[in-house]
TIKEVEX-365773 format. One record per residue: x negated, y negated, z of N, C-alpha, C in turn. Coordinates in steps of 0.001 Angstrom, whole numbers, plus 500000, padded with zeros to 6 digits. Each point is the difference from the previous one (the first is absolute). Layout:
XYZXYZXYZ...
END
This chain:
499145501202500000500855498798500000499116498758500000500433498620499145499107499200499758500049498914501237499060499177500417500484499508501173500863498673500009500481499489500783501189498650499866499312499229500190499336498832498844499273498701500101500942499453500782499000499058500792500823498616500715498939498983500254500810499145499184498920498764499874500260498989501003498637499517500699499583499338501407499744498772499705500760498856500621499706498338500312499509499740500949499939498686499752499686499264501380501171499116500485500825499897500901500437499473500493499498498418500534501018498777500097499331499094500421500296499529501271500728500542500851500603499447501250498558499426501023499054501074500094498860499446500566499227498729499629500419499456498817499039498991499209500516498626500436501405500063500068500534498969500047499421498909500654499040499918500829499410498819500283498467500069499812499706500534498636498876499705499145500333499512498474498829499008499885500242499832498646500234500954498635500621499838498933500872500954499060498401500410499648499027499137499655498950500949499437499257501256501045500574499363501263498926501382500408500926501129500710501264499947499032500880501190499786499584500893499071499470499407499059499398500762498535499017500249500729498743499058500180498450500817500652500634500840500684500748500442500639500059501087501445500602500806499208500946500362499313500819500889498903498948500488499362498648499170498865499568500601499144498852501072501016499421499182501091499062500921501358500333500892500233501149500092500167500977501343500319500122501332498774499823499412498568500155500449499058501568500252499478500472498837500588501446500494499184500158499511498624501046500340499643500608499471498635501556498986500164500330500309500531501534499367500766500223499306500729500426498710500071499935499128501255501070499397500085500840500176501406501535499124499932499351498426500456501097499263499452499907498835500132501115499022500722500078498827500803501245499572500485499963498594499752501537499839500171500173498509499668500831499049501092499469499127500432500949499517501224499100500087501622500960499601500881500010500467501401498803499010500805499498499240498442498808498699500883498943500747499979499646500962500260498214500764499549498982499577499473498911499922500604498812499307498792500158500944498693500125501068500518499702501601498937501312500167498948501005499464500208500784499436499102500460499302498882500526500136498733500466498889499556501092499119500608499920498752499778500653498930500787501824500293499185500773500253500395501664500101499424499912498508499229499140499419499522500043498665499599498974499983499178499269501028499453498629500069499275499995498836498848499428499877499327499755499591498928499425500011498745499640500015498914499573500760499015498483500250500274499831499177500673498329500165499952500059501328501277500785499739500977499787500968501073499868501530499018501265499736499268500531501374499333498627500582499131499254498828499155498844500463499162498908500543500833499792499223501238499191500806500975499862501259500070501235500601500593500563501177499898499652500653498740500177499822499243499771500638498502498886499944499846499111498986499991498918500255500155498993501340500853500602500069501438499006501086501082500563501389499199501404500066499416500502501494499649498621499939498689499735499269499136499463500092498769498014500888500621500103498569501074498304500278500327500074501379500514500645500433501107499893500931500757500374501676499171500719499815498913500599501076499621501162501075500814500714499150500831500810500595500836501116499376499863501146500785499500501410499793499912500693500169501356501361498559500309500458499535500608501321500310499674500701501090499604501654500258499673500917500042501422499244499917500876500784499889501387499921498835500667501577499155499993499808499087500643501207499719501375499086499679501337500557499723501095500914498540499811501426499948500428500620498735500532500047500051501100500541498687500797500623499905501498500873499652499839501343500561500829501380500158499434500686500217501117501123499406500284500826500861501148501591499714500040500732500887499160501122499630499116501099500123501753499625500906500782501012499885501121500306499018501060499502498594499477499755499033500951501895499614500312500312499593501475501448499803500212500111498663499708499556499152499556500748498811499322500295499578498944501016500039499516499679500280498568499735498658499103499675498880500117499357499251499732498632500225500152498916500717500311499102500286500769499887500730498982500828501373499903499495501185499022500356499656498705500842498887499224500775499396498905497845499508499371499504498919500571498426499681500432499329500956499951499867500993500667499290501479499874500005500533498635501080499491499082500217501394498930499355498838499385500243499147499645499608499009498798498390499659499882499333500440501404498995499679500127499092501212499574500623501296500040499626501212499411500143500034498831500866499738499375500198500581498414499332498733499343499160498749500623499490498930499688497799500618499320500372500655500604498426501103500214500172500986499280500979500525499240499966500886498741498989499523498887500234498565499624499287499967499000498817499914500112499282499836500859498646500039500562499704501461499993500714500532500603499241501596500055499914500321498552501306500022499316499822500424498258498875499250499446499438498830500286498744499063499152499073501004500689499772500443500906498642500480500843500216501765499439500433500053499256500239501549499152500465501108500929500909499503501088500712500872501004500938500824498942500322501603500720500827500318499131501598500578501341499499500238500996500603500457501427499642498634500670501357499731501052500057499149500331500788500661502161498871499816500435500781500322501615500700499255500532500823500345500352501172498473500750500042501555501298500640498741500658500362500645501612501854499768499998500481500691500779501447500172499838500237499017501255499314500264501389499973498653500944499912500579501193499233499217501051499786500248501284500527499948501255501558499964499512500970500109501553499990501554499836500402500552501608499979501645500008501304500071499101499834501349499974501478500528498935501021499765500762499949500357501679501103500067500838500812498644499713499182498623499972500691498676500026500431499228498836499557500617499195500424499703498413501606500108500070500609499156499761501258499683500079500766500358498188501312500175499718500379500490498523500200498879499395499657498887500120499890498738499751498634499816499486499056499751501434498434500444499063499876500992498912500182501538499855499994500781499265500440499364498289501629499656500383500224499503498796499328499310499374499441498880500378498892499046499321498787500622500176499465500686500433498536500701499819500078500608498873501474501162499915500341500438498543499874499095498609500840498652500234499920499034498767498573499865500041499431499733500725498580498957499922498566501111499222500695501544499820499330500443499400500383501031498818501301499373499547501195499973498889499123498639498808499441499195500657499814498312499512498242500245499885498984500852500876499374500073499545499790501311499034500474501091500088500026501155498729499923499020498867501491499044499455500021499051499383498809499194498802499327499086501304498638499449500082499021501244499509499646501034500447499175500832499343500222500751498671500954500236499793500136500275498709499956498930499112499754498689500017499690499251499180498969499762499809499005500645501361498508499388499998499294501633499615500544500615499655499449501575499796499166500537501469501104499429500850499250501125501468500788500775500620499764500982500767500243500841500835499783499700501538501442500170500491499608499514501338500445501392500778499388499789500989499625501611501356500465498999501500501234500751500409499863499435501290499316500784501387499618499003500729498474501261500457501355500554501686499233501120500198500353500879501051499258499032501407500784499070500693499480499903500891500559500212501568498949499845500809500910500383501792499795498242500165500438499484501509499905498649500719498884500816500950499226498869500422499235500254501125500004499013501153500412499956500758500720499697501919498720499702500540498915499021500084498810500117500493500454500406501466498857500605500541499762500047501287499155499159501002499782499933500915499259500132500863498729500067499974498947500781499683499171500914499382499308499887498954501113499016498960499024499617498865500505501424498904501068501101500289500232500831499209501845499259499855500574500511498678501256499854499750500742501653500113501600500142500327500801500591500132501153499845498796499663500761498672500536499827498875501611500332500544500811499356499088501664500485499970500200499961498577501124500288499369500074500876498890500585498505499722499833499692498837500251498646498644501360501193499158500283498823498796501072500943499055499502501138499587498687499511499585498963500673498951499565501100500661500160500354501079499501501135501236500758500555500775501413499988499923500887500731500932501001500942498481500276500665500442500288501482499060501485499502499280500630499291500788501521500029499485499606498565499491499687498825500104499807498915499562499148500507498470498986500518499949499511500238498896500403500819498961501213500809500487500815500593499313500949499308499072501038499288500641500349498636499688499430499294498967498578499096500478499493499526499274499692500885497880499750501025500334499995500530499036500853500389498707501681499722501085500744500156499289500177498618499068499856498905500981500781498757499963498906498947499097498586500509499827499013499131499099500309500207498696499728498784499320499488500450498888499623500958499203500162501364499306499331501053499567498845499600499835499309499068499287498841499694499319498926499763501282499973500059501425499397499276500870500178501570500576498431499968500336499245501350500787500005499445501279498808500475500688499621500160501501498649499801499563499051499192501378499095500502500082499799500475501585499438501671499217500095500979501707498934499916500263500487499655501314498271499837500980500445500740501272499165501328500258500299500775500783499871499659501103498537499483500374499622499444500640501146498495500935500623499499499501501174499478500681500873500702500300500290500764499371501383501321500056499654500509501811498556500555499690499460500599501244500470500058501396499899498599500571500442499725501237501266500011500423500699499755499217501875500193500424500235501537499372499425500451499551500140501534499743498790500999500287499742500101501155498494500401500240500079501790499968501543500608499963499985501446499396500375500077498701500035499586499576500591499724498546497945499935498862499824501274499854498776500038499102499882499503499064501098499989498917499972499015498895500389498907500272500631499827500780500164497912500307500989499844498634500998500510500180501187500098499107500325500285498878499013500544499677499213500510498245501706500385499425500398501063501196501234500563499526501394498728499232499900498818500442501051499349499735499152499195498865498985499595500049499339499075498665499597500580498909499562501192499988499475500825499001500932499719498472499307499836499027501096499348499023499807498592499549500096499119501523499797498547500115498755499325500047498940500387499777498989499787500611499189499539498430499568498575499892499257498942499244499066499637500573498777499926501304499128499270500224499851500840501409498734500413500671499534500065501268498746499649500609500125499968501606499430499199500539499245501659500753499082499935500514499224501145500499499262499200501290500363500297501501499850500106501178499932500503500906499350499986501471500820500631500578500297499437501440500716500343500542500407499137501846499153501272501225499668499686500785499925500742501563500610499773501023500081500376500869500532499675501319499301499632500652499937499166501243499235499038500559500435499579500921499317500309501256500916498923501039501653499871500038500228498644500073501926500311500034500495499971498562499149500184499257500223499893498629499674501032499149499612499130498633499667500656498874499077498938499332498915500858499256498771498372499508499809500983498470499722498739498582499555500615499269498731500824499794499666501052499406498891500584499687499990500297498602498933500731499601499145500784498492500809500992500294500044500343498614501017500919499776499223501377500877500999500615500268500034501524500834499466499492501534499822499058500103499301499673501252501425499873501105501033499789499649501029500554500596500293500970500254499844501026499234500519501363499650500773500300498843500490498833499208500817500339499081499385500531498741500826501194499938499216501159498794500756499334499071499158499664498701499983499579498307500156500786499712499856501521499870499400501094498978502106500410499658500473500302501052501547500094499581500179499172499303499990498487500643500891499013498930499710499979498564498844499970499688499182500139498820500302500988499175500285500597500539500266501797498976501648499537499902501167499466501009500893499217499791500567499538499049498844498878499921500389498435499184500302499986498483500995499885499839499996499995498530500182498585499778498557499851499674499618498059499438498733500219499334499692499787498883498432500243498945499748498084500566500277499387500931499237498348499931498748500017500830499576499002500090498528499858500840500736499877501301499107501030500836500239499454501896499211499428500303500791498461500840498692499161500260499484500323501822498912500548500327499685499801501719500577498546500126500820499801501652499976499122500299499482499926501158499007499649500626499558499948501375500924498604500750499993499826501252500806498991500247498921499255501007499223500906501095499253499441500956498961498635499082499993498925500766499366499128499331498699499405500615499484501223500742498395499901500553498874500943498982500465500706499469499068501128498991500635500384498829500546498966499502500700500433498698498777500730498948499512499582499764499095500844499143499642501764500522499462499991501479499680501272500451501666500993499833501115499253499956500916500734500746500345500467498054500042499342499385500197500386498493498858501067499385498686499857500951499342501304499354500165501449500752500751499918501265500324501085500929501034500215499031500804499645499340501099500482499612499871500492498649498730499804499321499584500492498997499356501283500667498978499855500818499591501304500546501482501243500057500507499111500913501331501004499967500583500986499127500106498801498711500157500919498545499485500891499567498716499751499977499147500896499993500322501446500900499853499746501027500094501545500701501194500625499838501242499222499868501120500336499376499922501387498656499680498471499078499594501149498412499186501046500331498799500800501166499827500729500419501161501015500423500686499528500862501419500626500602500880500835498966500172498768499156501011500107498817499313500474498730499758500613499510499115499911498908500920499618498910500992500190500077501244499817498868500296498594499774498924498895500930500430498666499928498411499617499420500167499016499431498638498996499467500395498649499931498905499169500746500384499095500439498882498864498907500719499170499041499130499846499809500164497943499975498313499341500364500288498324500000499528499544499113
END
């Protein structure tokens, strides 16, 4: 049997407060080929939601020097906000950053579904979270993108300096069920197990069973337990076994590592390459390749 390529990114969540070029130096060090990119949220490591052509040629420029394609691009988004003047502002300011990602040769586009827990999401919010990504499907099919809404938990800081995730839409079983029915056809997921994790900590696939099908873009992590909490780690450094999901996943796209800790982003992105590595040992039926 031949083995299941899966092609490896870099994620940018760690970068975000480094400059965009030494996202590429650290990507090409690393030896990748793939690098997500984001837009928004104020970041040095960002494009500004306000770029400008020259910002945009910049950009075009590091993909040209570096030889590393950028088809993954991060927004900041949070369609469940309760005011709806507030979230009316939210949407316009999102689908305002489409055309920027399409100039920067994005072809997937991540939006977030929103960060109140699922429990408090009211059928009022829902309804307009629904339109607001009825209006961007819309917006992307004019700009030739694909948008993935990502799998995420809330995290409750503690005490401690660790957070106590609770389940978002995007992470509780019957909300994401829902959601699936009620989106857009054209609009995937992006599954990130690694969020799934903590509000489902027996749950091995981290919901593979309900997304499988849905799945346009992933994020590769992992969480531990800690104190009164839970803290990010390199993948498996939790415990969470890849080798199921992987044999799983029916998605041929690039997985990007996302490390989250923002003291060793670089070390924690090559543990998680190590990881792979001993993995494709494990698995031989998997090849991992960046």
């Amino acid at each position: 049997m031949s083995a299941k390529e899966i092609p490896i990114g870099c994620g940018e969540w760690g970068f975000r407060d480094l400059p965009m070029r030494q996202h590429f130096e650290i990507a090409r060090q690393l030896g990748f080929h793939w690098l997500e990119f984001g837009i928004g949220g104020d970041y040095k490591g960002r494009l500004n939601r306000r770029s400008t052509d020259a910002d945009i040629e910049g950009f075009l420029d590091l993909l040209d020097e570096f030889e590393i394609n950028c088809p993954c691009c991060a927004l900041e988004n949070d369609f469940t906000l309760a005011d709806p003047a507030a979230h009316d502002e939210m949407v316009a300011r999102t689908l305002d950053q489409f055309n920027i990602a399409a100039m920067c040769r994005a072809t997937h586009l991540r939006l977030h579904a929103g960060f109140t827990p699922a429990s408090e999401v009211s059928e009022d919010v829902w309804a307009r979270m629904i339109n607001a990504f009825h209006l961007c499907q819309e917006e992307a099919s004019r700009r030739g993108l694909t948008i993935a809404v990502e799998t995420i938990s809330i995290g409750v800081p503690n005490a401690d300096g660790t957070s106590s995730p609770v389940a978002a839409v995007t992470s509780d079983r019957d909300c994401l069920q829902r959601l699936i029915a009620e989106l857009p056809g054209e609009i995937g997921f992006n599954f990130d197990p690694g969020n799934i994790k903590p509000v489902h900590p027996d749950d091995p696939l981290c919901l593979l069973d309900i997304l499988k099908g849905h799945i346009n873009y992933v994020h590769l992590k992992d969480w531990a337990r800690l104190g009164e909490g839970w803290v990010p780690v390199a993948m498996g450094e939790g415990g969470l076994d890849y080798g199921p999901i992987f044999r799983e996943l029916e998605y041929e796209g690039i997985c990007l590592i996302e490390y989250e800790a923002p003291f060793d982003t670089v070390h924690g992105i090559q543990r998680s390459l190590s990881y792979l590595a001993h993995l494709q040992d494990d698995y031989p039926d998997l090849q991992f390749v960046i």
